[in-house]
C-alpha positions in Angstrom: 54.8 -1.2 -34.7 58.4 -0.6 -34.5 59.5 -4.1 -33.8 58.7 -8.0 -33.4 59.0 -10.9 -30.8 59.6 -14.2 -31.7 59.7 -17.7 -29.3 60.7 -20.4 -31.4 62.6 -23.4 -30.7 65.3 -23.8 -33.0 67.1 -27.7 -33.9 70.3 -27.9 -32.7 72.0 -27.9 -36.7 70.6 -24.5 -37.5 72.5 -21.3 -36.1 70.3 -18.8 -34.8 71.7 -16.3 -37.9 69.9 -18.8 -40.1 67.3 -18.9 -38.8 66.9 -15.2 -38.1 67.7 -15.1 -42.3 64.6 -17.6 -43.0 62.2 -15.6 -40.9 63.5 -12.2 -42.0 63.1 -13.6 -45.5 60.1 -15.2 -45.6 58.1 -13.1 -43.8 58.8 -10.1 -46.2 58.2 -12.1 -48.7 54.9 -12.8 -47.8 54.2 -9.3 -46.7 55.2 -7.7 -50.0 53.1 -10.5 -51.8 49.7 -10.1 -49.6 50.1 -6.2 -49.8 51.2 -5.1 -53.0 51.1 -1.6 -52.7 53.3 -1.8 -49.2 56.6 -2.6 -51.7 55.8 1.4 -52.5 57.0 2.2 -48.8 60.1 1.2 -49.9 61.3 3.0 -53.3 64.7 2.2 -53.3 64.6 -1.2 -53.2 65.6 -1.2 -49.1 64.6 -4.0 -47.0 61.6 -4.9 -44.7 63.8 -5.5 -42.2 66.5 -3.2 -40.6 69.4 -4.8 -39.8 69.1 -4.8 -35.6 68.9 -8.1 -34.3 69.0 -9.7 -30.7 68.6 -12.8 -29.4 67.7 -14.5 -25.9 68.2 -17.9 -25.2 66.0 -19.4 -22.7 65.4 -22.7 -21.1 62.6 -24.7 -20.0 62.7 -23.1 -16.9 62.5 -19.3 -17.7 60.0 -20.3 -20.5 57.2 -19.9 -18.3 58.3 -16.7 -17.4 59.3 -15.4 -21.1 56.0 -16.9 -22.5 53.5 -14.4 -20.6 56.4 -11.4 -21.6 55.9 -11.8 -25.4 52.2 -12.6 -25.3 51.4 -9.3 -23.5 53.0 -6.9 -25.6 50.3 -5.7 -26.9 49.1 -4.1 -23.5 53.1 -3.5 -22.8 53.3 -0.8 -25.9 49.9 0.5 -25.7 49.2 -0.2 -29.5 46.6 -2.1 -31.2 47.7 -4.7 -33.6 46.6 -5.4 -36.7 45.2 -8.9 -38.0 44.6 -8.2 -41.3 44.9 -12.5 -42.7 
């Protein structure tokens, strides 16, 4: 997997670059903490993450037409994902 989806619904006093820095964060965090041995991936001390990011606002009206988007992905890439928890 080459890259991630998220749908979240972010309060109005957060900035979306905050919030992309929490996720970012925490979730490699967590990854290099449940899989030691993936930190060796990265020798140099690089990040998890690369530093692409886009965002997409959407409303209550276009949810229901994002929602089934990022929920089929898996079928969208052809690739089998991983639920290793």
């Amino acid at each position: 997997m080459n890259h991630v989806h998220f749908l979240t619904n972010i309060p109005k006093w957060y900035s979306i670059q905050n919030v992309e820095v929490l996720l970012k964060s925490y979730s490699s965090r967590k990854m290099f903490e449940g899989h030691p041995g993936f930190r060796k991936r990265y020798p140099d001390g690089g990040g998890f993450w690369s530093g692409y990011e886009h965002y997409e606002s959407t409303g209550l009206t276009n949810l229901e037409e994002s929602s089934p988007y990022l929920r089929d992905q898996q079928r969208h890439h052809n690739v089998t994902v991983v639920d290793d928890r």
